[in-house]
TORKOL-4160 file (C-alpha; in steps of 0.2 Angstrom, whole numbers, padded with zeros to 4 digits, m for minus):
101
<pt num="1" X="0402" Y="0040" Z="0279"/>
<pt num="2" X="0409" Y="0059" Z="0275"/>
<pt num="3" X="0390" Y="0066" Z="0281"/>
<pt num="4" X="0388" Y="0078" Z="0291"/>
<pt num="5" X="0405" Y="0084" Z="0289"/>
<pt num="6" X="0410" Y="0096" Z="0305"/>
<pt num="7" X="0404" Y="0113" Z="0294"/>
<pt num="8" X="0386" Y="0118" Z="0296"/>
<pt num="9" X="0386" Y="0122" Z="0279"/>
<pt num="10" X="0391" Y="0114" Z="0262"/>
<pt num="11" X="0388" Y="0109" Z="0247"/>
<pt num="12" X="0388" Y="0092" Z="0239"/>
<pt num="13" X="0391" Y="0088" Z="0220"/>
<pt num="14" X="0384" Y="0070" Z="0215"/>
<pt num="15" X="0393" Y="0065" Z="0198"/>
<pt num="16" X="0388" Y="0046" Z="0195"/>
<pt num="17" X="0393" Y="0037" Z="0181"/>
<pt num="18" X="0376" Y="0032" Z="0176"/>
<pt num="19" X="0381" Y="0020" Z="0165"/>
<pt num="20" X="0369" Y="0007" Z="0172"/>
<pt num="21" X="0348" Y="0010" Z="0173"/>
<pt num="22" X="0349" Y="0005" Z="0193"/>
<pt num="23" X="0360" Y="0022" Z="0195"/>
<pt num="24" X="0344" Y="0033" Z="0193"/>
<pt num="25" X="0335" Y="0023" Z="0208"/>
<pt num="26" X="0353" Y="0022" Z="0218"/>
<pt num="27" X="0355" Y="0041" Z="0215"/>
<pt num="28" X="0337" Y="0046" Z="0224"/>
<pt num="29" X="0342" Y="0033" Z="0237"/>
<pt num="30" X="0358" Y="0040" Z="0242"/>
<pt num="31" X="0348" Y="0058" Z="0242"/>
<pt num="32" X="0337" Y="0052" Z="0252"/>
<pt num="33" X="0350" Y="0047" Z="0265"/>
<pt num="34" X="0361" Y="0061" Z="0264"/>
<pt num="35" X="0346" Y="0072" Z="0268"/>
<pt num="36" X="0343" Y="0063" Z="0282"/>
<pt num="37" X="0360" Y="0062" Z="0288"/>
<pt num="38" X="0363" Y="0083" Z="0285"/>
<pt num="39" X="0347" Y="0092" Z="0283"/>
<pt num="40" X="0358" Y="0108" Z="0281"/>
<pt num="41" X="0368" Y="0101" Z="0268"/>
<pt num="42" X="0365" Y="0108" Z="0249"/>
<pt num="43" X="0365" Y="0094" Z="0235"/>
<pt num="44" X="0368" Y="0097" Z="0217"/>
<pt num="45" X="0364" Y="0081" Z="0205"/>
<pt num="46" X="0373" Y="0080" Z="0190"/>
<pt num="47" X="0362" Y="0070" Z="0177"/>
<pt num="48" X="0362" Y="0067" Z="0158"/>
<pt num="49" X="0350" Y="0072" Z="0143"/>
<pt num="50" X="0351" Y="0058" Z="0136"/>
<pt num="51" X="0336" Y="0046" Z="0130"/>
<pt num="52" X="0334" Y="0034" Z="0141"/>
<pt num="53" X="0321" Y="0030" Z="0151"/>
<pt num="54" X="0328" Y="0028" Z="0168"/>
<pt num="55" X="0333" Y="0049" Z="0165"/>
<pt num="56" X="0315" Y="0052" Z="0162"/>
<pt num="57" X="0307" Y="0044" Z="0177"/>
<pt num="58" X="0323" Y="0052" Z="0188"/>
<pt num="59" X="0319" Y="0069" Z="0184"/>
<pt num="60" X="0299" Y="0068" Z="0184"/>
<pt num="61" X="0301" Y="0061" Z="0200"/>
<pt num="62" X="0313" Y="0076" Z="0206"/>
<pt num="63" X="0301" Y="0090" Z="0197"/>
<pt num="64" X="0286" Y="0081" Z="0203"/>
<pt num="65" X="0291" Y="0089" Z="0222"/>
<pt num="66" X="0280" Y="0104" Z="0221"/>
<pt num="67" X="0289" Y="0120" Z="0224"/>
<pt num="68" X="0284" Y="0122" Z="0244"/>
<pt num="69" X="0293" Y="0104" Z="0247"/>
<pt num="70" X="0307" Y="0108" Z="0235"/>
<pt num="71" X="0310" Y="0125" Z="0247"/>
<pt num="72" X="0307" Y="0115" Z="0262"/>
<pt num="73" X="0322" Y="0102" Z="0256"/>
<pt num="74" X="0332" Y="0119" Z="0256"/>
<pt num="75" X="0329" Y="0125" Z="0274"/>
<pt num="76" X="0329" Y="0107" Z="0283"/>
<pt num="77" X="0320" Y="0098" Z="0293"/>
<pt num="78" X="0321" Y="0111" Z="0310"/>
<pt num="79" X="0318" Y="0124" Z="0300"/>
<pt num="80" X="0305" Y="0116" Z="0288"/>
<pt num="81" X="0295" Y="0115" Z="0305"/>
<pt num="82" X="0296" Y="0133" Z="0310"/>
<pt num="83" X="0291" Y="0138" Z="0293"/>
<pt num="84" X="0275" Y="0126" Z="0293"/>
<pt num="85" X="0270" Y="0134" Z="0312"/>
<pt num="86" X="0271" Y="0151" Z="0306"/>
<pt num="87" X="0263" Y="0149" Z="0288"/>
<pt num="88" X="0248" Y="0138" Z="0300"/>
<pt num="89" X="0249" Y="0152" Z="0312"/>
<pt num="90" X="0246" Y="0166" Z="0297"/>
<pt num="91" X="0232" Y="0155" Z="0287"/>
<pt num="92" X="0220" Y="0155" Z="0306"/>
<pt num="93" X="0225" Y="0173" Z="0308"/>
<pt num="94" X="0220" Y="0177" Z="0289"/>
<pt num="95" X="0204" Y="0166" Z="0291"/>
<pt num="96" X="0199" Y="0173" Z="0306"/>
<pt num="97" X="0200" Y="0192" Z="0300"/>
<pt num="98" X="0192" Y="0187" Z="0283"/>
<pt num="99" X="0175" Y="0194" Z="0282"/>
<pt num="100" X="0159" Y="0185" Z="0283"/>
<pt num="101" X="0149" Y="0181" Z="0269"/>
């Protein structure tokens, strides 16, 4: 209910309790949606080292975003599209000038 707040630009700090399994799965959930909600916003998730499984699989699933889709989560959506046009843009400009074998 608090996203988007009226700033342009912010920070988030998720802190859950995680004293259930479920919390994991809730946690990438409410991401999720709060990306969608503000694109702009910045989200820092707090999570435990602790052995359980439910840690495991919630941070293999967020180191398993390769390092392009982790920067485009950074820019936003908008600018995630203007980034892909001109990286498109340089890769036929690139292939074009590349010399024949």
């Amino acid at each position: 209910a608090l996203l988007p707040p009226p700033e342009r630009r912010g920070v988030v700090l998720i802190d859950p309790a995680y004293e259930s399994e479920r919390e994991f799965g809730a946690v990438l959930a409410l991401l999720a949606d709060a990306r969608e909600r503000w694109p702009g916003g910045v989200y820092a998730i707090w999570y435990p080292l602790v052995p359980k499984p439910g840690a495991a699989r919630f941070v293999a699933r967020l180191e398993a975003l390769s390092a392009g889709q982790k920067a485009m989560l950074r820019l936003g959506p908008d600018n995630a599209q203007r980034v892909k046009a001109k990286l498109r843009a340089l890769r036929a400009e690139i292939t074009a000038s590349a010399p024949k074998p």
